[in-house]
C-alpha positions, 0 to 999 in steps of 0.5 A: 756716451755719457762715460765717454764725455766724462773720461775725455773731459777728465783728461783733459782737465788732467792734461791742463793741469799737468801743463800748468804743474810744468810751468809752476816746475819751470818758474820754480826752478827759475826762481831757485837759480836767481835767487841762489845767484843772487845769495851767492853775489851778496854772501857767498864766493864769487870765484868761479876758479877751475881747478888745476889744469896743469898735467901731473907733469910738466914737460922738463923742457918747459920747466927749464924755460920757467927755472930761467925765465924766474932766474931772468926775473930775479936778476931784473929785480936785483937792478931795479933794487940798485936803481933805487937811491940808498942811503948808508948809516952808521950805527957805532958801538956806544962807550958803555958796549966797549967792554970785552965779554972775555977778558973785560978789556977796552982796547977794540980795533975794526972787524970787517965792513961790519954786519949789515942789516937791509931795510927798507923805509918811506920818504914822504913823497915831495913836491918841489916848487920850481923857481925858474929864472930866466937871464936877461941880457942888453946889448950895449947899444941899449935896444937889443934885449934877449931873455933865456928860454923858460922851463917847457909848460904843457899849456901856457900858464899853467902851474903845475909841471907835466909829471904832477899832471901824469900822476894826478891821472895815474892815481885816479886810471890806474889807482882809482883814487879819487880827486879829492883824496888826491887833493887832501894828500898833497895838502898834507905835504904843503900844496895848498890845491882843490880837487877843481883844480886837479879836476881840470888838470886831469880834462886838459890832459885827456884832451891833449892826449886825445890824438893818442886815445883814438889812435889806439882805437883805430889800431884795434879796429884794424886787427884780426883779433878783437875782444870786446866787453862791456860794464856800466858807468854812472853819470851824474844827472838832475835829481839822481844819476844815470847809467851809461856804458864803458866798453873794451876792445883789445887787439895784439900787435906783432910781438904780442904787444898789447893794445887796449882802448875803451869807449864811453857810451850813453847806452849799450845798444849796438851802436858803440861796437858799430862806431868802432868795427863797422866795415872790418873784418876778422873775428870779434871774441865776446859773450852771446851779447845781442849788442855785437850782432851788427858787427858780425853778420856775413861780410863783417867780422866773424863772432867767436865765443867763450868758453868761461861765459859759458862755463858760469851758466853751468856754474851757476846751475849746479844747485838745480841739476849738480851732476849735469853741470859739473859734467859741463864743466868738466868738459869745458876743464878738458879744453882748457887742459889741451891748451895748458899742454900747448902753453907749457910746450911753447906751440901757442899760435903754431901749427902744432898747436892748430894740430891740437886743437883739431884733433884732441879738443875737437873730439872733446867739443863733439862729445860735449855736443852730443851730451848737451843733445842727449841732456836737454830734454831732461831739464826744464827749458826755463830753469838754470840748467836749461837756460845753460844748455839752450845757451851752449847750443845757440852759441855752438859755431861761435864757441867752436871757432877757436878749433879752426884758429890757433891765434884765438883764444879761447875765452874772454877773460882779457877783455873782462880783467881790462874793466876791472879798473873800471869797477874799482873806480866805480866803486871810489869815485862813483860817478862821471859829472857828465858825458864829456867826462866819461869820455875823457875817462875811457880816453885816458884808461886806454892810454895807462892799461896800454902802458900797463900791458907793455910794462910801460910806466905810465907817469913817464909816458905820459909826462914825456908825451904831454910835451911833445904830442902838440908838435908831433908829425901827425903822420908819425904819431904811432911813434907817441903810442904806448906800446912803441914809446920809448923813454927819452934818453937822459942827458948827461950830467956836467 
């Protein structure tokens, strides 16, 4: 009996142990993995680039719509270059040129146009100070007075015109250059401004587009399709700053234009996606983000998944286990290249393009899944590779709806590049002053990537809508929105 207790006692101190070496295992290849991320963030390559997923070759058809589509391109380019203001100058042959090489004569008639040699130069940018007279005029009888209209201001008293005020905004949403770099540059061309004054520039503009902003927000909400994500943003607060949220959202219109709208929020609780898509239906594209769960239950919008997010945790778990994750990730390549195939067949969104995804890249999804089965017992639950495949397996339905959809893309990349503006700025001017300010900030960021999207120019927008949107029908306003704004059609000069 003696030997009995002494072997069941040994095995379980072995079985104890052999329990313990498993989580050591687990922590150690989770340490690994955060600490490889963490080196690879700081001093390594970020680029997560697949590899090429065009076939060997491409369908002639294809390539003669991209011959023509390039052709379209450089004709648009050519007008805009005659657009531009040109200057002609002369460059005469100096006296001491004016001997023959031949024959040493010095009598020389014209040759042609003459050689001429493209360039193009900077002139240093100007702003103009308007003096705007107003005539006045008295009646004879010496009681009736009438004066001229004067110039049209985006707010009484103020002193600058609508497009300085545009491209004061511009600068700082889509060229992330601070106020005060602003302010030091147009000192130097001889407007004597601070970074307060274009400070309150920039805040009245937003509050004056403000109708616009939340429009763009209401369109999006409206729509079947909705990417969202999200990134943070500081704000400034006693003794340090604090970190708040911004969040996209991109929907398209018919004829693939392009909506953007951004949020700002004090924190990335549920509450923003909720604000925003509470009580719509359709599909909403995002990561496994617990955030997004209020928005996507039954009777709501439907969660769809991306294949890129997925991608990166294998990506990232290829130091722990190289041959499993580059396995993964070939599968996720597959996909991608069945979509590259519709892209360059022009089937994207067809019924072609349905037919594709439910018969070719479904096959590759449902081996993908019975690898990941086969494959999860093998690695520890805790490390990178683990977390990846329990990540995949969670996510399962809403990374496999697109094969139902050939409207839903099948990552959100779109709505990750839409913050990248954000992260440059974060980076120049670092923080918001305060809640107010961020919101204004997302307001006008909504408004310039939608421009930006519908290769609309953003200064022009704006300035012409700074003046009209404060009598603007508001029933009519979608006319004022980015993407259905037209220029102003200019006068004829005298």
């Amino acid at each position: 009996m003696g030997g009995d207790d002494h072997r069941c006692e040994w095995r379980e101190r072995a079985e104890a142990l052999e329990g313990d070496l498993r989580e050591m295992r687990e922590q150690f290849a989770s340490m690994k993995g955060t600490l490889e991320a963490l080196q690879r963030h700081v001093f390594g390559k970020r680029s997560e680039k697949m590899p090429p997923v065009a076939e060997a070759l491409r369908d002639p058809a294809r390539a003669e719509a991209d011959r023509l589509a390039a052709l379209q391109t450089r004709r648009e380019n050519a007008e805009k270059k005659r657009q531009l203001v040109t200057r002609k100058i002369e460059h005469k042959v100096r006296d001491d040129q004016r001997v023959c090489p031949s024959c040493g004569g010095r009598d020389f008639t014209p040759l042609g146009a003459g050689a001429i040699t493209e360039l193009y130069e900077l002139v240093p940018a100007m702003v103009e100070r308007q003096l705007h007279i107003q005539e006045k005029l008295r009646c004879r009888c010496g009681e009736g007075i009438v004066t001229a209209d004067g110039p049209e201001k985006v707010y009484d008293k103020a002193r600058f015109g609508p497009t300085f005020m545009a491209q004061v905004v511009v600068s700082k949403c889509a060229d992330s250059l601070p106020l005060h770099r602003q302010a030091k540059a147009y000192r130097r061309v001889g407007v004597q401004v601070n970074d307060s004054t274009l400070g309150d520039l920039f805040h009245r503009t937003a509050e004056l587009t403000k109708p616009l902003s939340d429009r763009l927000l209401q369109l999006v909400a409206e729509k079947e399709i909705v990417l969202a994500y999200e990134t943070t943003h500081r704000v400034q607060a006693k003794d340090k700053t604090r970190t708040a949220w911004l969040w996209s959202f991109i929907a398209r219109e018919e004829a693939e234009k392009e909506i953007i709208a951004y949020v700002f929020s004090r924190s990335r609780s549920g509450e923003t996606p909720v604000r925003v898509l509470s009580d719509t239906i359709g599909k909403l594209l995002v990561d496994g983000y617990s955030g997004y769960n209020k928005v996507t239950l039954p009777g709501c919008r439907e969660r769809a998944g991306c294949l890129a997010h997925l991608r990166r945790k294998f990506f990232d778990a290829q130091s722990a286990a190289p041959d499993a994750a580059k396995r993964a990730m070939d599968f996720i390549l597959e996909v991608y290249r069945i979509e590259r195939a519709a892209l360059d067949a022009d089937l994207l969104g067809t019924p072609q393009h349905l037919a594709m995804r439910q018969t070719r890249s479904r096959a590759v999804m449902d081996e993908f899944k019975v690898w990941l089965d086969a494959e999860r017992p093998r690695h520890p639950p805790r490390g990178p590779m683990g977390e990846a495949i329990t990540y995949a397996l969670g996510q399962w339905n809403a990374l496999t709806l697109f094969l139902i959809d050939p409207h839903l893309p099948v990552d959100n990349n779109a709505s990750e590049r839409a913050l990248r503006v954000a992260a440059l700025g974060r980076k120049n001017f670092l923080f918001v002053g305060h809640d107010e300010a961020g919101e204004n900030l997302a307001g006008l960021y909504s408004l310039i990537a939608t421009c930006e999207a519908n290769d609309v120019n953003p200064v022009a927008y704006l300035a012409d809508v700074l003046l009209r949107v404060q009598t603007h029908p508001a029933a009519r306003i979608d006319v004022l929105l980015p993407h259905n704004w037209t220029p102003p059609q200019r006068e004829p000069s005298a």
